[in-house]
C-alpha positions in Angstrom: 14.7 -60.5 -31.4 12.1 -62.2 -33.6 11.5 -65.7 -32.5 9.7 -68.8 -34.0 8.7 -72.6 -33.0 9.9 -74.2 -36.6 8.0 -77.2 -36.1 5.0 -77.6 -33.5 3.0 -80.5 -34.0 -1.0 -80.6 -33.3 -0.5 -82.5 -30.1 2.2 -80.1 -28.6 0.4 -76.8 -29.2 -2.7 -77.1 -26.1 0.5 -77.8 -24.0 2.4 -74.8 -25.6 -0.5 -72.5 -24.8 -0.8 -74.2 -20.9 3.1 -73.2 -20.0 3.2 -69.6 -22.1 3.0 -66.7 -19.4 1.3 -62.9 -19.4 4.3 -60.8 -20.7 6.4 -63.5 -22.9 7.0 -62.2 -26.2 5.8 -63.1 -29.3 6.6 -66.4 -30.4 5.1 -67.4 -34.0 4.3 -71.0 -34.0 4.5 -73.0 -37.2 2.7 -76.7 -37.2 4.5 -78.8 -38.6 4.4 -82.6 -38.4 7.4 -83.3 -40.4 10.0 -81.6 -42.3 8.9 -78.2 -43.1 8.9 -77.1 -46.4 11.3 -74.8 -47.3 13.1 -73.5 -43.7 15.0 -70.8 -44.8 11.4 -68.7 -46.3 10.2 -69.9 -42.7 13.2 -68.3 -40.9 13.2 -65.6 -43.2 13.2 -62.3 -40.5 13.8 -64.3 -37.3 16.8 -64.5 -35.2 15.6 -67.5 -33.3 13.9 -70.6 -33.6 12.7 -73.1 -31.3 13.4 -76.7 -32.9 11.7 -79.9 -32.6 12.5 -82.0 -35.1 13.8 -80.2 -38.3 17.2 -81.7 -39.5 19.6 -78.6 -40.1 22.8 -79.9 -42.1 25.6 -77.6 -42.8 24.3 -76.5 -46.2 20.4 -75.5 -44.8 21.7 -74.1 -42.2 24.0 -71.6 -44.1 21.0 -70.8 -46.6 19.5 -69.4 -43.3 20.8 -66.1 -43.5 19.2 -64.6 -40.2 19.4 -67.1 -37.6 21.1 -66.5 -34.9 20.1 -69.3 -32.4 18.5 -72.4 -32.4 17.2 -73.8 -29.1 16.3 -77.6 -29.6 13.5 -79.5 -27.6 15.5 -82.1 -25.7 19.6 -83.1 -25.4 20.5 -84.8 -28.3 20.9 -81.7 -31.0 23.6 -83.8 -32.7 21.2 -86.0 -34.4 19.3 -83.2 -35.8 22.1 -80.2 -36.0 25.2 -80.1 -37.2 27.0 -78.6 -34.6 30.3 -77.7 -35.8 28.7 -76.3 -39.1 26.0 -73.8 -36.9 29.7 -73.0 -34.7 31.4 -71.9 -37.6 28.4 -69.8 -38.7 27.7 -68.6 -36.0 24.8 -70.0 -34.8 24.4 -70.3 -31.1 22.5 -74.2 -30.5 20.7 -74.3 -26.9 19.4 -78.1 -25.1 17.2 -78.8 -22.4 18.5 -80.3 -19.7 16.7 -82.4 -17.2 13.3 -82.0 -18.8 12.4 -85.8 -18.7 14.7 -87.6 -16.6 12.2 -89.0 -14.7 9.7 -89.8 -17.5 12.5 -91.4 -19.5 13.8 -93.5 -16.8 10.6 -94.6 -16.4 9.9 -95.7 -20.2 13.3 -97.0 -20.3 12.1 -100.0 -17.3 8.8 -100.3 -18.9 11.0 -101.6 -21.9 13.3 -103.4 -20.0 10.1 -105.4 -18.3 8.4 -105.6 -21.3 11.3 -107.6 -23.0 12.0 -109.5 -20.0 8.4 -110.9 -20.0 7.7 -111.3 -23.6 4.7 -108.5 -23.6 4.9 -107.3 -27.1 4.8 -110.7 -28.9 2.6 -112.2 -26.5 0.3 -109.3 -27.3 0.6 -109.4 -30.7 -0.1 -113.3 -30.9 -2.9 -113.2 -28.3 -4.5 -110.5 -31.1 -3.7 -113.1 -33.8 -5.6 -116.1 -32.2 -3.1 -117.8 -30.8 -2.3 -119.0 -27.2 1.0 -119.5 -26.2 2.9 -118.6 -23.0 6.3 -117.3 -23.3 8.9 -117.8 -20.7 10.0 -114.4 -19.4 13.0 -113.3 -16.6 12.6 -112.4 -13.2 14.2 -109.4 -12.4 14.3 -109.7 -8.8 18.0 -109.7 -7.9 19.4 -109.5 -11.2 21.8 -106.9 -12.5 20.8 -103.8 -13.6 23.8 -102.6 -16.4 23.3 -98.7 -16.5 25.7 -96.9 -19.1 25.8 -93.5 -18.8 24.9 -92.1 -14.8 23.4 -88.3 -16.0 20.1 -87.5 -14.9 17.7 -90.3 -16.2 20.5 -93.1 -15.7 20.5 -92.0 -12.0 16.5 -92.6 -12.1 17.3 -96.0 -13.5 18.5 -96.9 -11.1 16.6 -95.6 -8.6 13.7 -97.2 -10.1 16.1 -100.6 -10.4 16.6 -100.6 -7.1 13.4 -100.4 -6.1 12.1 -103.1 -7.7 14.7 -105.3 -5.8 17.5 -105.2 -8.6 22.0 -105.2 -8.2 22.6 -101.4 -10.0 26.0 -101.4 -11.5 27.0 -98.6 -13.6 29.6 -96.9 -15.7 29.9 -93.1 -16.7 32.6 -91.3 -18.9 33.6 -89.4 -16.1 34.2 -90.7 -12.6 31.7 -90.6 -9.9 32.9 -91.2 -6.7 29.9 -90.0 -4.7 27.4 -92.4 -6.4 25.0 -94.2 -4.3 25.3 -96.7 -6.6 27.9 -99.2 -7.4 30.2 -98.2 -10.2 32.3 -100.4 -12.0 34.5 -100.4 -15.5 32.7 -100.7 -18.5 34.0 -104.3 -18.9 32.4 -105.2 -16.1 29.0 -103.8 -16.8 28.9 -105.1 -20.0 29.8 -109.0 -18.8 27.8 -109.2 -15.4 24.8 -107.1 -16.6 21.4 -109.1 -17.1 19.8 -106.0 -18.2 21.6 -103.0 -19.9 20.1 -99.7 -20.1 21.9 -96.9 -22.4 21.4 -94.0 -21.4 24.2 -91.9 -22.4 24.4 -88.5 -24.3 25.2 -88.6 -28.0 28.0 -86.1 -28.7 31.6 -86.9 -31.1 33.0 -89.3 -28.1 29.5 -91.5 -27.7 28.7 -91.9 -32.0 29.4 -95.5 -32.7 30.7 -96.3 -28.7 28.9 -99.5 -28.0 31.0 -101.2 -31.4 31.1 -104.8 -32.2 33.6 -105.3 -29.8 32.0 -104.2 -27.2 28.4 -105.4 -27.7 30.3 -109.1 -28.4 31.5 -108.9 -24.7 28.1 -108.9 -22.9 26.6 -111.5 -20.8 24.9 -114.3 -23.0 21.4 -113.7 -22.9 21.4 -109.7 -22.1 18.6 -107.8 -22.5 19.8 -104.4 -24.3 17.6 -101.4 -23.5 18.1 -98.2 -25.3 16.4 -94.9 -25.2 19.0 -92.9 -25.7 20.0 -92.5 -29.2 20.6 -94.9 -32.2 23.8 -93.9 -33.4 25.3 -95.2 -29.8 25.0 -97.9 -30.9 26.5 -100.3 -33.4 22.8 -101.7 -35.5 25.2 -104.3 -37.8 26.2 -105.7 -34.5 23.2 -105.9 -32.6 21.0 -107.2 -35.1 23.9 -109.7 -35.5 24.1 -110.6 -31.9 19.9 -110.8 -32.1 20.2 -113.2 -34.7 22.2 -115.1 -33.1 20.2 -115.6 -29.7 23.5 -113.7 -27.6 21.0 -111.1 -27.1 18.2 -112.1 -25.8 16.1 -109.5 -26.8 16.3 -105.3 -27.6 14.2 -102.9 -26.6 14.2 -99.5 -28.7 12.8 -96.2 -28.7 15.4 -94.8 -31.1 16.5 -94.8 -34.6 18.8 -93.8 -37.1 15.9 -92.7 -39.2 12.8 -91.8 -37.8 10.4 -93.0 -39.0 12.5 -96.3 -39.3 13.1 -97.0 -43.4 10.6 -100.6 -44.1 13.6 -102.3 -44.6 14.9 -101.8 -41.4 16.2 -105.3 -39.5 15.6 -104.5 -36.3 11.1 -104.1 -37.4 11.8 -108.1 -38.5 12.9 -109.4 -36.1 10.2 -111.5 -33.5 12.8 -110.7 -30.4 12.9 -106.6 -30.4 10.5 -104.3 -28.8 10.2 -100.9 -30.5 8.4 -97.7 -29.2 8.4 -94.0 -31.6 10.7 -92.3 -29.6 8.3 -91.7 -26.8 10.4 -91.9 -23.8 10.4 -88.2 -23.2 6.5 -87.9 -24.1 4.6 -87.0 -20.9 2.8 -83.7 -20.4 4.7 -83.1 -17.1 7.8 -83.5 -19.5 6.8 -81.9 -22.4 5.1 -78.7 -20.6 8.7 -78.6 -18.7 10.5 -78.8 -21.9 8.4 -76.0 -23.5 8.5 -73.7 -20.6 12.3 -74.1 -20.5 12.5 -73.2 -23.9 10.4 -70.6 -23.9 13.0 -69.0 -21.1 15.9 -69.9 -23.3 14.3 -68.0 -26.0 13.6 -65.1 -23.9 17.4 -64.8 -22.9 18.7 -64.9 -26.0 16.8 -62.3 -27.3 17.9 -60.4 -24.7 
């Protein structure tokens, strides 16, 4: 079966080239920084295609008449695939598991001290001429809220608890083995100084952390996501922001990417924001690749 990578971008392809093996099959590559022009002339003849960041709605996917599989770089195809649409046609979707567990656990603390310590504003006003010291948190023996215990929660709190912090964690699905301490999500949400979401975004996750829930966290939280946007409420948060209940948000997701100008959360002096770079290390990405490569392989066979 014909396979292509819909949408490489310059800084991917030397890593691309590093994993691919004596003996894979052909695999046209198609750079692509953005939204390719006109997919379905670009799938026109191939049965697969690896995807990076092309958004495939129910209608583009339909105009693409031979694809028969879509394996997508990372976990989250939801956001970029609708997956009930690509059932119903047909259309087998493929994630990569496990990739980047470690390298987004480790982005996701680099946010959480960042915002604890004030090192994005500081920065910025140190750049600006000005000289003031911002109070930060110590995070020695506070708690560390985990939501969602799959592969990069669980190096959470690894990490968390090596830097001398209480782990307590909630995940969908019971976990009685755990290390870590595990608690309802009622609890997380009230006790945590520091919560991390790290859950998968499927139909039971879009929208979970509501109004309701996001009201009933500690005064003062720090809320750290590098999951995926649409976990979370955005009215709410920037609400609760606004209103000093949280203390500060760290991001590396959103519900558009690039973020639209107008977005709140780019105003607002108490948010830290990274371009969805959690993932983004070579030992990650060559992983990824390699993985996809595979999937490829065995679907075409």
């Amino acid at each position: 079966m014909a396979t292509i990578f819909l949408d490489c971008f310059d800084d991917m392809l030397p890593l691309w080239e590093r994993v691919r093996r004596e003996g894979d099959p052909a695999i046209t590559v198609n750079l692509s920084p953005g939204q390719p022009d006109d997919v379905p002339a670009l799938l026109e003849g191939y049965d697969i295609c690896i995807n990076d960041h092309t958004y495939f709605d129910a209608d583009l996917l339909a105009r693409c008449t031979d694809l028969r599989r879509i394996v997508f770089l990372g976990t989250g195809a939801a956001s970029f695939i609708d997956v009930a649409a690509a059932e119903r046609l047909g259309i087998a979707v493929d994630i990569i598991k496990g990739y980047g567990d470690t390298t987004v656990a480790e982005h996701t603390m680099a946010l959480a001290m960042a915002a604890a310590r004030g090192v994005a504003r500081m920065d910025a006003e140190v750049r600006d001429g000005a000289w003031r010291q911002i109070e930060g948190v110590q995070l020695l023996g506070r708690t560390l809220g985990i939501i969602g215990m799959g592969g990069i929660g669980k190096e959470v709190a690894r990490i968390g608890t090596g830097i001398g912090m209480e782990v307590l964690a909630w995940n969908r699905t019971p976990q009685p083995d755990s290390p870590h301490a595990m608690a309802p999500l009622e609890d997380v949400l009230a006790k945590a100084d520091i919560l991390c979401v790290t859950l998968v975004l499927n139909d039971g996750t879009r929208g979970f952390l509501d109004r309701v829930k996001l009201g009933r966290t500690k005064p003062g939280v720090i809320l750290v996501n590098t999951a995926r946007a649409a976990i979370v409420d955005q009215e709410a948060l920037v609400a609760l922001l606004r209103s000093g209940h949280i203390r500060h948000a760290a991001i590396d997701v959103f519900t558009q990417e690039p973020p639209a100008k107008d977005d709140p959360l780019l105003a607002l002096p108490n948010v830290t924001l990274t371009a969805h770079a959690g993932f983004m290390t070579p030992e990650a990405t060559m992983r990824m690749l390699r993985t996809a490569i595979d999937l490829a392989i065995a679907g075409g066979g």
